[in-house]
C-alpha positions as a Markdown table, in Angstrom:
| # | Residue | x | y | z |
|---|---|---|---|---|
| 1 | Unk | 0.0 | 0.0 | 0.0 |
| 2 | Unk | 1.4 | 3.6 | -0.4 |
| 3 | Unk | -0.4 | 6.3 | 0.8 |
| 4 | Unk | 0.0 | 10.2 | 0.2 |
| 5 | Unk | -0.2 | 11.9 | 3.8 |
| 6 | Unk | -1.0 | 16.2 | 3.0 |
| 7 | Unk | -1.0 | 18.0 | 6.0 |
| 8 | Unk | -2.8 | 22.0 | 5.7 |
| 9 | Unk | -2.0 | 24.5 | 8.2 |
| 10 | Unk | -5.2 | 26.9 | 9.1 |
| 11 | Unk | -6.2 | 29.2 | 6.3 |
| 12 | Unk | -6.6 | 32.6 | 6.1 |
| 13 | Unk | -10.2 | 32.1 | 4.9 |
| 14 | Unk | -11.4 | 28.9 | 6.2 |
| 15 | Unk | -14.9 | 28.5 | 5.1 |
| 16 | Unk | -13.3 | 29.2 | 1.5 |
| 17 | Unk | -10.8 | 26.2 | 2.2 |
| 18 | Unk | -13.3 | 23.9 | 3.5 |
| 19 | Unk | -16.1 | 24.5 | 0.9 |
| 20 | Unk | -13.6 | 24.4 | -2.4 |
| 21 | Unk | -11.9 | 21.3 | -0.5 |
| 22 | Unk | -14.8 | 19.1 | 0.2 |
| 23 | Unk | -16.8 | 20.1 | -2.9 |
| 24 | Unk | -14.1 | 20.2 | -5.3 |
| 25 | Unk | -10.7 | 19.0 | -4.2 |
| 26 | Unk | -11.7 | 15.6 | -2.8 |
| 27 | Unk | -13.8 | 14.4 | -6.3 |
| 28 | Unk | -11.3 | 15.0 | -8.5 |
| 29 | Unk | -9.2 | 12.9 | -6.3 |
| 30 | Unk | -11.8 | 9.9 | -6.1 |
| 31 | Unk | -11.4 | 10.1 | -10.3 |
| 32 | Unk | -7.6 | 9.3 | -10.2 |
| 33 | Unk | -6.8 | 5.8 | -11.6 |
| 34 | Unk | -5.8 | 3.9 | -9.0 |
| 35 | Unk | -7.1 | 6.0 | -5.9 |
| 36 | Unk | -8.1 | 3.0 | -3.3 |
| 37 | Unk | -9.3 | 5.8 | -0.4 |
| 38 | Unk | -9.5 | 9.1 | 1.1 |
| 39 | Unk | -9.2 | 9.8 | 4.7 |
| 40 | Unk | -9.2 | 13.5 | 6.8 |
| 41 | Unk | -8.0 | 14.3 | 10.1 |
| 42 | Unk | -8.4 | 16.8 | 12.1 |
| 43 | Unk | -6.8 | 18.3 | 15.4 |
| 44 | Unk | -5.7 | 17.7 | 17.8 |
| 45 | Unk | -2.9 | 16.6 | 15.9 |
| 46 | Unk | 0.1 | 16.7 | 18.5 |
| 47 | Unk | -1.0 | 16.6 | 22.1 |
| 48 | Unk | 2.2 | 16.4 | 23.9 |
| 49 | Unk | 3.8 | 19.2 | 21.8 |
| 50 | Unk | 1.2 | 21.7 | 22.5 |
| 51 | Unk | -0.8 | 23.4 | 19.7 |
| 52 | Unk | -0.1 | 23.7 | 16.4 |
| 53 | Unk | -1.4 | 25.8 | 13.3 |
| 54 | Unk | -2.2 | 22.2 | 11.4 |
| 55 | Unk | -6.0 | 22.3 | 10.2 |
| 56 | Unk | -6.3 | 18.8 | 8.9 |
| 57 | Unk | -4.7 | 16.3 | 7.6 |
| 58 | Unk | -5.4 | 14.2 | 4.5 |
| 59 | Unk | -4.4 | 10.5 | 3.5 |
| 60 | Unk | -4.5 | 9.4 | -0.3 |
| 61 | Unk | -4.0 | 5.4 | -0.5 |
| 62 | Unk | -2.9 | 3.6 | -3.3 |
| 63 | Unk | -1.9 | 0.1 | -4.0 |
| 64 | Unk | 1.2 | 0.1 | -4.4 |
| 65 | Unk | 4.1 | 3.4 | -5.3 |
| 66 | Unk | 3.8 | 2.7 | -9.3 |
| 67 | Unk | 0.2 | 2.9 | -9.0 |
| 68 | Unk | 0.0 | 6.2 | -7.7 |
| 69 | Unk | 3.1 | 7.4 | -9.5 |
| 70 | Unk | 0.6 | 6.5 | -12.6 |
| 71 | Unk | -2.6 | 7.9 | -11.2 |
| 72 | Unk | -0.7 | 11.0 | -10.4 |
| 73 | Unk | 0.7 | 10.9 | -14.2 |
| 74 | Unk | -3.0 | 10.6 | -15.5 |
| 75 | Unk | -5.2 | 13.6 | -16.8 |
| 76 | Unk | -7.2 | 13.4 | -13.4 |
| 77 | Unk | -4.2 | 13.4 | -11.8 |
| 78 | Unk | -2.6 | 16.6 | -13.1 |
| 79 | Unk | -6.1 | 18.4 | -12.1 |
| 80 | Unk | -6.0 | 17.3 | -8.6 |
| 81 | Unk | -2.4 | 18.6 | -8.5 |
| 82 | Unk | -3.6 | 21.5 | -10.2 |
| 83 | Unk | -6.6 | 22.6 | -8.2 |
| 84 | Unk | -4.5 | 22.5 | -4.9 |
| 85 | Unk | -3.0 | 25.2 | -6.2 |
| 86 | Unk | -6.4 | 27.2 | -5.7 |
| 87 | Unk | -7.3 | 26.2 | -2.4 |
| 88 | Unk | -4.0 | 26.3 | -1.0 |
| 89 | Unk | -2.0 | 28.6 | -3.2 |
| 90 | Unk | 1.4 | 29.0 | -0.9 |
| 91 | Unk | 3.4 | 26.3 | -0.1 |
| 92 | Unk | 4.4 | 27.4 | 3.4 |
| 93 | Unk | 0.7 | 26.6 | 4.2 |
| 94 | Unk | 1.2 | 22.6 | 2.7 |
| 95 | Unk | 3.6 | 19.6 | 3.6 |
| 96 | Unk | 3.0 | 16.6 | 1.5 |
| 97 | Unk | 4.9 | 13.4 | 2.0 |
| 98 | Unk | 4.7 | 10.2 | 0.6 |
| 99 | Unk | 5.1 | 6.7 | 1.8 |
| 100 | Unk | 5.6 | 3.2 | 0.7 |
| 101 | Unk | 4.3 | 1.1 | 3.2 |
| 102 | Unk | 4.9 | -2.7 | 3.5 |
| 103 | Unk | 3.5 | -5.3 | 6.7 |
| 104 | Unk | 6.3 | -6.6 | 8.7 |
């Protein structure tokens, strides 16, 4: 499995984030080839550090790494990609990291 973990620190305009996120944002991810399921987070997200300016954090899984290197590569992938830039235009406000997990 490899999953996609986006965390979003607290916009400026939050209704604005939330409504173009969860109306927009998430379908076109549920169209990329390959996309196996989305999950969100949301705070607290560190309880023995004390707050932080984290909003929520988002989970994209995948089967494997070359089958979201290849859903990512797709035409619905390059509009998800895309349209984060208009929710979330700066990227001090996004950390995306990317994992290729295996059961031990």
């Amino acid at each position: 499995m490899a999953r996609m973990v986006v965390i979003y620190r607290t916009p400026a305009d939050v209704e604005a984030f939330e409504k173009h996120y969860f109306d927009t944002h998430i379908p076109l991810v549920k169209k990329i080839p390959g996309f196996k399921k989305y999950e969100i987070s949301r705070g607290p997200v560190s309880v023995l550090a004390g707050p932080t300016d984290v909003h929520l954090v988002a989970t994209v899984y995948f089967d494997d790494f070359d089958a979201m290197k290849r859903g990512f590569a797709s035409p619905e992938g390059q509009a998800a990609r895309a349209d984060r830039r208009t929710y979330a235009p700066d990227d001090s406000g996004v950390q995306m990291f990317v994992f290729d997990d295996r059961q031990v």
